[in-house]
C-alpha positions, 0 to 999 in steps of 0.5 A: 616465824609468826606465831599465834600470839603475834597473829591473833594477841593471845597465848595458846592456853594451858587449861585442865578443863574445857571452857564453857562460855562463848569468850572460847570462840575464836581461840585454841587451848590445850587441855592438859587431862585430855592432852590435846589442842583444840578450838571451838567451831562453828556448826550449823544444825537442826535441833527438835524443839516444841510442839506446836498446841494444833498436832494436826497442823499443815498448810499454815502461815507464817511469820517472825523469827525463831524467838518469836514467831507467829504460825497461822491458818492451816488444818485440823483437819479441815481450815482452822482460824487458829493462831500460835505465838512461839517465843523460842522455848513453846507455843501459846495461843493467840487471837484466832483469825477472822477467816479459816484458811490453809495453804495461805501465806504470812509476812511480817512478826510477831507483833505486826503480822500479815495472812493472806489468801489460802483454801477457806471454808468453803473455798480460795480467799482473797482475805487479807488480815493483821495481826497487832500481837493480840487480835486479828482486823480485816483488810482490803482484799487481794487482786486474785484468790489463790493458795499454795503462794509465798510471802515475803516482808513486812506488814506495811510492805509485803510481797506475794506471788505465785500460788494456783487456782485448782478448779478448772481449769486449773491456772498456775500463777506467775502474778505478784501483788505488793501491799503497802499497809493498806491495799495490794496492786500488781507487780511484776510476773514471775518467769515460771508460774508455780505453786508450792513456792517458798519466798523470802527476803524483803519486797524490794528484794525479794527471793521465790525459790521450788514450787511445781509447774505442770510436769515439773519439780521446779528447782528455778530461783528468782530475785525480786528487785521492787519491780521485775523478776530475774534467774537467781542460781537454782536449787540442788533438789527440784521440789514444792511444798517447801519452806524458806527465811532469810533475806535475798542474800542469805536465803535457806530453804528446806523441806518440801516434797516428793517423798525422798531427798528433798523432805529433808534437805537444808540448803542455803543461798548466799545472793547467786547459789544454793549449797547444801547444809545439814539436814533436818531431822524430820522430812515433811512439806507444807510446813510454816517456815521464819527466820534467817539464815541463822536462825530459822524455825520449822512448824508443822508439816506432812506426812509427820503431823504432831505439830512437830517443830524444829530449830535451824542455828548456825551457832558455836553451841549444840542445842539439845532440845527438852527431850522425854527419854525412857526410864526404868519401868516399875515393878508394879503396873499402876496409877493413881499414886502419891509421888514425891522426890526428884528424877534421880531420887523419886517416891511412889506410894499407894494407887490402884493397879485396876484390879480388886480391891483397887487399892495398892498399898505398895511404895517404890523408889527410883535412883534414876535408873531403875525401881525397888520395892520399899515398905508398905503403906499402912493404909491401902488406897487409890486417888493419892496424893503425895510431896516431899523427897525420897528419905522425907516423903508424905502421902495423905487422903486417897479412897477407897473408902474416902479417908483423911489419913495422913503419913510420913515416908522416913526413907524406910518406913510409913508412919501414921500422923494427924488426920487432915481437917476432912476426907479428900481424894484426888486432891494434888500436893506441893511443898515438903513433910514439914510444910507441905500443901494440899489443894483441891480433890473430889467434893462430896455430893457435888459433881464440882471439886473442892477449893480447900487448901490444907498447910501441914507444919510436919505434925498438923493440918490447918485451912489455907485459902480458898482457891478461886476454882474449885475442882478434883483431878487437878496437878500441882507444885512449888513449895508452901508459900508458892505453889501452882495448881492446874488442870483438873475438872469441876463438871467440865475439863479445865484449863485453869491455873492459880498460884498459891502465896502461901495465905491466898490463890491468884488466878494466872495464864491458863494451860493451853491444853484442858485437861485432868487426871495429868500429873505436874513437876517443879521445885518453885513456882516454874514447872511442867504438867504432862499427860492427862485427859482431854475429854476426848483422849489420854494426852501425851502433851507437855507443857512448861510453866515460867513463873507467868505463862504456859508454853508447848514443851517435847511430848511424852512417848506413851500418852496416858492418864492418872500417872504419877509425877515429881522433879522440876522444871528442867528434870522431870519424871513420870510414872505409871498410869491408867487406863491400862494399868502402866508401869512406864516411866518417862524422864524430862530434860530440859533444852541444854546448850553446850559449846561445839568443841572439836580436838584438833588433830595432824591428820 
């Protein structure tokens, strides 16, 4: 009789514990603690990732793949030039369109990408852009405008078709127009003229697939050959609005509407029909959609909003997306507080709960799961700032009046040390209680913060180097010899971020979002800062630092200003806050990616 070594060349191995790496596919095990066989099997799934900067977005355009894409156009709430860039963790910015436009449609990547037609400002264009990773450059025009089309291919070989005209008469197109690099002509027609339409694939083979026709949720599937268009096999679910990847062969479509089954229905096409797969997590149309089969993104969307982002993977791993999760609420409703620790061992000092006199000189530390109360402060004050751990913490300047104490948290108990060089308030803090860094903070008789940096040794303050900006209301982290700072306001909200190299700032990669009062967590020069104000709103946002550049990250639950923050890149914590009073916490964890693992059974 043949066995499993004979057929696949290894034993069946005996391991105490469950493999952790990819070499695990394709074998089976039996796991001697659990006393039972298993294997590793491949799943295919939906998981949330990154917000998109626009929490507005629908009606955007898209191209790439879902470790770069690129996501254009759409509203907030009315047309918008705005583009993003996604590199498989968040979202940046990139160079803004030269005309506004939603509904319009995308092909191509990252680096090479194309937007054309779309509802502009003020109404259908026929304006065709490039995209060199950079900067936008306009080029010929289309044949005909219209909105609600799909795209397909590249920026040098591009396909687009269907879409509609919605003044009267209303036309419903069935018109395809290729590009070449240069110019559009015309095309094949569609069997079935529709907009809402979703597309895929490439412009010699290309895949139009949903969409409406008047009275109809189309579920029609047509394949593009380079020249004419023939009936592919048909969606499980008529519906518009939807969004596709892949290729011709290997197609997925997902979302769309009516309201119901069909927000939320994956289905995925293998070149003659459609199968229903997982589910995504959130149902919405008019979303921007790139990728494979494999590895597809979906960005933005009605009737959701908040530029909710999620990742399709066919993949032996389950991705867990950065998530904030509740924590244990603080015993004292408050913001404006020192913090220090880590997210299983956190620190809160000081603050001001809005009532008089304003000033809290309680101190509170959290074990991951709930808040005790600890030995006060010897100074009561507001506007705090504060680094180090748990057992080792330090908490220095604050109001109200404006002072330069400084203090040491020993796990028990707050000592008195050496004064800082000048009072400072609304300052932000790095580093550890014997080589900690203070930056920033409010500048007296100026509307303008402070750019004075204070290093402490673990007995005294002595001047760093200056910061480039100077501003209060500002978050930081990292150690002493590498630190960052971001945020914060000098007359205007600022974006602005510089690194510390322990002698002198740098200036680096602004934050997407502008924003002051936000609190900030990392142990080195990688990190999150979160929540803040925006000088219009309390901000919930989320945004991850790498050591070079900014990208969007999973929002908090509960927007809010002045909060307190500490841990790291991967495990985060807020605390507290204004505006109300708050006494909320909040605990960040990073994307986690784990072998899917199934035990094998008789049954």
């Amino acid at each position: 009789m043949t066995d499993y070594k004979n057929i696949f060349g290894k034993p069946v191995k005996f391991l105490a514990t469950d493999p952790d790496n990819a070499e695990a596919e394709g074998q089976i095990w039996y796991n001697s603690t659990d006393g039972a066989f298993k294997d590793v099997v491949v799943g295919e799934a939906w998981s949330s990732a990154s917000n998109t900067n626009i929490i507005t977005s629908y009606g955007r355009g898209g191209a790439g793949t879902q470790t770069a894409a690129l996501v254009f156009g759409g509203s907030d709430p009315g047309p918008v030039t705005t583009t993003e860039e996604y590199n498989g963790s968040g979202w940046v910015f990139g160079g803004n369109m030269g005309t506004a436009r939603l509904y319009g449609a995308g092909a191509g990547t990252q680096t090479a990408g194309l937007a054309f037609a779309g509802n502009g400002a003020p109404g259908l264009t026929t304006n065709t852009e490039e995209y060199d990773g950079t900067s936008w450059s306009e080029q010929n025009n289309m044949g005909t405008a219209r909105y609600q089309l799909a795209g397909a291919g590249t920026q040098t070989a591009a396909l687009a078709f269907g879409g509609v005209n919605p003044q009267p008469p209303v036309t419903y197109y069935n018109i395809t127009e290729e590009y070449d690099g240069s110019s559009w002509t015309a095309g094949g027609t569609l069997a079935t003229p529709r907009y809402g339409i979703a597309g895929a694939g490439t412009q010699t083979a290309g895949l139009g697939f949903g969409g409406y026709t008047p009275g109809s949720m189309q579920s029609a599937t047509e394949e593009y050959d380079g020249s004419a268009w023939t009936a592919g096999g048909s969606l499980a679910t008529g519906k518009y609005q939807l969004a596709g990847a892949g290729l011709q062969t290997s197609g997925l479509a997902f979302g769309g509407a009516p309201p119901g089954d069909g927000l939320t229905t994956t289905e995925k096409y293998d070149g003659s029909s459609w199968t229903i797969t997982s589910s995504m997590g959130t149902g919405r149309a008019t979303m921007a959609g790139v990728g494979t089969q494999a590895a597809a993104l979906a960005a933005g969307g009605v009737p959701v909003g908040g530029g909710l982002t999620e990742e399709f993977t066919k993949s032996i791993n389950v991705i867990t997306g950065a998530a904030w999760a509740s924590g244990g609420n603080m015993n004292l409703a408050r913001g404006q507080v020192a913090s220090a620790g880590i997210q299983t061992a956190a620190l809160a000092a000081g603050g001001s709960d809005g009532s008089p006199p304003f000033n809290n000189n309680e101190s509170e530390e959290y074990n991951g799961s709930s808040w005790t109360e600890g030995n006060n402060l010897t100074t009561a004050r507001r506007d705090i700032a504060g680094t180090g751990t748990q057992t080792a913490g330090l908490a220095f300047g604050g109001q109200s009046p404006a002072t330069a104490k400084t203090e040491e948290y020993d796990g028990t108990s707050w000592s008195e040390q050496n004064d800082m060089p000048a009072t400072g308030f609304q300052m932000a803090g790095a580093g550890t209680q014997t080589a900690g860094l203070g930056f920033g903070g409010y500048k007296p008789g100026s509307p303008n913060g402070n750019n004075v940096t204070y290093e402490y040794d673990g007995t005294s303050w002595t001047a760093g180097g200056t910061m480039n900006t100077g501003r209060r209301d500002l978050a930081g982290f990292g150690i002493q010899t590498a630190a960052v700072a971001c945020g914060g306001q000098d007359g205007s909200i600022l974006n602005a971020t510089e690194e510390y190299d322990g002698s002198s700032w740098t200036a680096v990669n602004n934050l997407n979002t502008a924003r002051s009062i936000l609190a900030a967590a990392g142990a080195d020069q990688t990190g999150i800062a979160f929540g803040g104000y925006t000088g219009a709103a309390q901000s919930a946002q989320t945004e991850q630092y790498n050591g070079s550049s900014w990208v969007t990250s999973a929002s908090m639950v509960t927007a809010r200003q002045q909060l307190g923050g500490t841990g790291t890149l991967t495990a985060g914590l807020a605390f507290g806050g204004s505006s109300p009073a708050s006494n909320a916490t909040e605990e960040f964890t990073g994307e986690t990616s784990a072998l899917n693992i199934r035990t094998i059974t008789t049954s």
